[in-house]
Every structure is written in C-alpha cells, then in structure tokens.
C-alpha positions in Angstrom: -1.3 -50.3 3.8 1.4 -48.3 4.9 5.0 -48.6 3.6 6.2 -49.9 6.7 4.1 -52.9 6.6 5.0 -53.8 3.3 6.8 -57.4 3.2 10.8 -56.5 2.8 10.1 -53.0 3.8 13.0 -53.2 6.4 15.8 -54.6 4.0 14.5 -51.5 1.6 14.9 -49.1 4.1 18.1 -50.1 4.9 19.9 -50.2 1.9 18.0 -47.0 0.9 19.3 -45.7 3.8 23.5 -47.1 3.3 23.0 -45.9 -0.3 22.4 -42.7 0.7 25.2 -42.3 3.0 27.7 -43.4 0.2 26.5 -40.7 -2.1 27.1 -38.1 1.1 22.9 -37.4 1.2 22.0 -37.1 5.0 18.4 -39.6 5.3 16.8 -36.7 6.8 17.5 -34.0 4.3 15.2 -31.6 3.3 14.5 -29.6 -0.7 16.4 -26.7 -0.5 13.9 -23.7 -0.7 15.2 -20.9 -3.7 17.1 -18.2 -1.9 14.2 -15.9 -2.2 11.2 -18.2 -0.7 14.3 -18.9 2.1 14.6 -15.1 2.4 10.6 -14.7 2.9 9.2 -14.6 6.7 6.9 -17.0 8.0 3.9 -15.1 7.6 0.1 -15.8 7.0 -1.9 -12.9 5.2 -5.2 -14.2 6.9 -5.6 -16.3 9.7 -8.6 -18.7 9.3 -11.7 -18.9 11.8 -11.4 -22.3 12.2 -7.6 -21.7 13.6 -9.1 -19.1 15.9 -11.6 -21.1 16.6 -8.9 -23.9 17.6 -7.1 -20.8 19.6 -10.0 -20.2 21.3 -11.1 -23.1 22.9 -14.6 -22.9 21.0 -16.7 -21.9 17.8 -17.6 -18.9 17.0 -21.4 -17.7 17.3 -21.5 -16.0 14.5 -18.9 -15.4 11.5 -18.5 -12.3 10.5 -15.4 -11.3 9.3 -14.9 -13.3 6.2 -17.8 -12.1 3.6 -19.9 -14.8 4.2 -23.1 -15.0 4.0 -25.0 -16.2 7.0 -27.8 -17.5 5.0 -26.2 -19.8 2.8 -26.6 -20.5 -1.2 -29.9 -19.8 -2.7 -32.3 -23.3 -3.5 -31.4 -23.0 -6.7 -27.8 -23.1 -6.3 -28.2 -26.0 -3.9 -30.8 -27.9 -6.5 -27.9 -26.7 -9.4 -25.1 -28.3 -7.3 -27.0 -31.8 -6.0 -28.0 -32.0 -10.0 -24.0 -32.0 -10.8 -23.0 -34.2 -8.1 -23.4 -37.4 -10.3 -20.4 -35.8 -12.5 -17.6 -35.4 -10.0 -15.7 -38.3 -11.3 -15.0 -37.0 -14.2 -12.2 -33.9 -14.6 -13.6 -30.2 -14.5 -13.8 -28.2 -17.9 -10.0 -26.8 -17.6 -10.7 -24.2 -19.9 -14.4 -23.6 -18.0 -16.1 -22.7 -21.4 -19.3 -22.9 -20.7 -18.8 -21.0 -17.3 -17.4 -18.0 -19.1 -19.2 -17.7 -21.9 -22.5 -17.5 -19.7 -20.9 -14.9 -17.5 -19.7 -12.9 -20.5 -23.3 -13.0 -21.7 -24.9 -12.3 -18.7 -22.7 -9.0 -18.4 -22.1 -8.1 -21.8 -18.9 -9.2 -22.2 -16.2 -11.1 -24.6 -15.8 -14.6 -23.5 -11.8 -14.4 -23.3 -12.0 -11.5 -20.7 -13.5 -13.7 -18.1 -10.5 -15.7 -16.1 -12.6 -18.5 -13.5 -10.3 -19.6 -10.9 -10.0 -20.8 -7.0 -11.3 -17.4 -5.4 -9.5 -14.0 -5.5 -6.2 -14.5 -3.7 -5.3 -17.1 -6.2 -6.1 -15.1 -9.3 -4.5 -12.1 -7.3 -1.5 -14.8 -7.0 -1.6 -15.9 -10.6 -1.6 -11.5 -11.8 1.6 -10.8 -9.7 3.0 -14.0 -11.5 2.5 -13.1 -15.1 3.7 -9.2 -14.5 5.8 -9.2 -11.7 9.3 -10.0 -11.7 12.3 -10.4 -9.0 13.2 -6.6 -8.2 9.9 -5.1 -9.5 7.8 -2.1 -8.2 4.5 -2.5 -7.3 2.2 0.1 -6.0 -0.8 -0.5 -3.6 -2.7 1.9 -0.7 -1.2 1.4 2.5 -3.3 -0.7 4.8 -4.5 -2.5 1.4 -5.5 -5.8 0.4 -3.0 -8.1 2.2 -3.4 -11.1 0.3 -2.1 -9.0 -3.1 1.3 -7.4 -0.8 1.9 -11.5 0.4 1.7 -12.5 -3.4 3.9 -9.5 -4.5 6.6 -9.9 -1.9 6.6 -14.6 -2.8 7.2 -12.9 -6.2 10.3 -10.9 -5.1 8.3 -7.6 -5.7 9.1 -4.8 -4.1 6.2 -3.1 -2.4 5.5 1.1 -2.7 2.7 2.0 -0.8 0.6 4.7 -0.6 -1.7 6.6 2.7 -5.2 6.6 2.0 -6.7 9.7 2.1 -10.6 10.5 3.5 -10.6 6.0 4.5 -10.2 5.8 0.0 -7.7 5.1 -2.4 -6.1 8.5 -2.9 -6.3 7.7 -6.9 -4.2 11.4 -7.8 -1.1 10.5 -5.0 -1.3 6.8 -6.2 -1.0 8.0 -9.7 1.9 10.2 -9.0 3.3 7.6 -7.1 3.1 5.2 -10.4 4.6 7.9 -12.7 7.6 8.6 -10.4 8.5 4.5 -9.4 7.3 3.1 -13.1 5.3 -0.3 -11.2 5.1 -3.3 -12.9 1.6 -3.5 -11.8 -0.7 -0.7 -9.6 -3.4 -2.0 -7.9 -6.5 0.3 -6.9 -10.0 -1.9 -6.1 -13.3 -0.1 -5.9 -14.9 -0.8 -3.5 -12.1 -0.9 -1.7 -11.3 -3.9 0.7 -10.8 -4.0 3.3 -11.7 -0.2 4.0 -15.7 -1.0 2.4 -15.0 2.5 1.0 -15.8 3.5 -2.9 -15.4 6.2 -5.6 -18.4 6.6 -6.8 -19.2 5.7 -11.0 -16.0 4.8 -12.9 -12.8 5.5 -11.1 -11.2 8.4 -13.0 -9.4 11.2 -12.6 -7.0 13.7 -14.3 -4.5 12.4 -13.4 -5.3 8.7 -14.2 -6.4 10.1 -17.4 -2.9 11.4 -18.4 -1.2 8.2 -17.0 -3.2 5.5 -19.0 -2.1 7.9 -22.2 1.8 7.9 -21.5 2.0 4.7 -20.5 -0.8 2.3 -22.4 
C-alpha cells in the first residue's frame, strides 16, 4: 500500500511539511554530497549492454565485449546451483568459509589469502579503500583498467599514469615511476586488461626486484 493511501496520510504530510518550514528545512531538500563526491564528474567507467541495447533500439546478436561466455555455466554448476536454491532464505556465509577454504585447497593456498566478494570492480573498490587516502598517489598504465582509475579518483586519489610500451605494462618505467611518486598503491595485472597482453612466467624484473627490497 503506498504511503499516500494510508488513512490520515494527508494531515501527516501536512504537518510534516509546516514542521519543516519552521525549522528553515526546504520539503524538497536533498543530502548534501561530501565536497569530494560533489567535486567528482558524472562519469560511468563501463557502460552496460543492456543500456546500449536500450540506445539502440534492439538487442545485441551476440555479446562480446564483456568476458562472457556464450555457452553458459557448465551442468554441474547449474545442478550445483538448483541443489542450493532451497537455501536462499537464509543469510549467505559472511565470512564464506567454506568457499575459501576449498579455493585455497584447490590452489595451494592459505585460507586467509583468499578475499570472495561481488566481482572485481568491487574488490578493486574495496583495495583503493583500505590503502588509499584523500591526496594519495596511485600509479597505473595509461589506457588501464578503468574501473580501478574510477575507484581511485571516488577515493580522492590522485592518478600517475604510465604509456605502455610494445601494447604491455612497461614494468621497468612503471617501477621508476613508483620510486620517484612513492604510490600508495601500483597496480600492474598480467594478463593485462583490457590490452589481453602478458609477461610471460612471474612478472619480474630488475628493477621490480630492487623496489620490493627498499620499500617492503
């Protein structure tokens, strides 16, 4: 039922409304955003398919550009998520125990080194959080992941980027680059997205060498 159909609605909403007038609150006043959120641009780091599918007029045929997988989850992901189904009422694991402690197993790993979450902008979203503060360097390759520059700059990071060099990571120049600005946080991903590129085997270098032993 919605609130205006409520019986005395009307003589609610207007002394809400008078009482609101004596403090000096306008009805239609909005939360005031933090001066930095206020200060940010409207921006979107991705723009959905089904947006440009709105846009469009029509569907796409095929979707392509957001690592999907045309052919869907395996059976036994299906079977795995129809045999869960029945438990939906109840509140998730918060602390996902059992989900880390079978993907720590399954690649060697200690239990507290695996972090679930809601896909990799939000624990991209939830990094920048815990290291970046207001004012902070962060370095990333120019033309990088956009997603991680739109987390950095909500933060009130200040963005250093670095060119690419041969469509890769230039891991030496980003290094530099993290020796000379001293970043709160330096992000390099291999394979690289959204280039596809990759240094092949660990990513290492001289240079990367030398930096994790004067600074960590």
């Amino acid at each position: 039922m919605p609130p205006n159909s409520w019986p005395g609605w009307p003589g609610f909403q207007c002394a809400f409304t008078v009482r609101l007038k004596q403090t000096g609150i306008s009805p239609m006043a909005q939360p005031r955003l933090t001066p930095l959120v206020e200060s940010l641009p409207s921006t979107v780091p991705f723009i959905g398919p089904e947006t440009l599918e709105l846009q469009r007029g029509k569907p796409f045929e095929a979707r392509i550009g957001a690592n999907e997988s045309s052919f869907g989850p395996a059976p036994s992901v299906i079977e795995a998520m129809r045999n869960e189904a029945t438990e939906v009422w109840k509140y998730g694991d918060p602390e996902n125990y059992a989900l880390r402690h079978a993907i720590a197993a399954h690649h060697g790993l200690k239990a507290e080194h695996i972090m679930p979450g809601a896909g990799v902008d939000a624990l991209l979203g939830l990094i920048v959080r815990q290291y970046v503060q207001q004012g902070d360097k962060v370095i990333n390759s120019l033309g990088g992941y956009p997603t991680f520059n739109y987390h950095v700059a909500g933060y009130g990071g200040q963005l250093v980027t670095v060119p690419y060099r041969d469509d890769k990571p230039d891991l030496d120049a980003l290094i530099d680059a993290a020796a000379r600005e001293k970043p709160a946080l330096l992000y390099i991903a291999n394979p690289d997205n959204p280039m596809g590129t990759w240094h092949g085997g660990p990513i290492s270098s001289p240079s990367l060498s030398v930096f994790r032993k004067q600074h960590y």
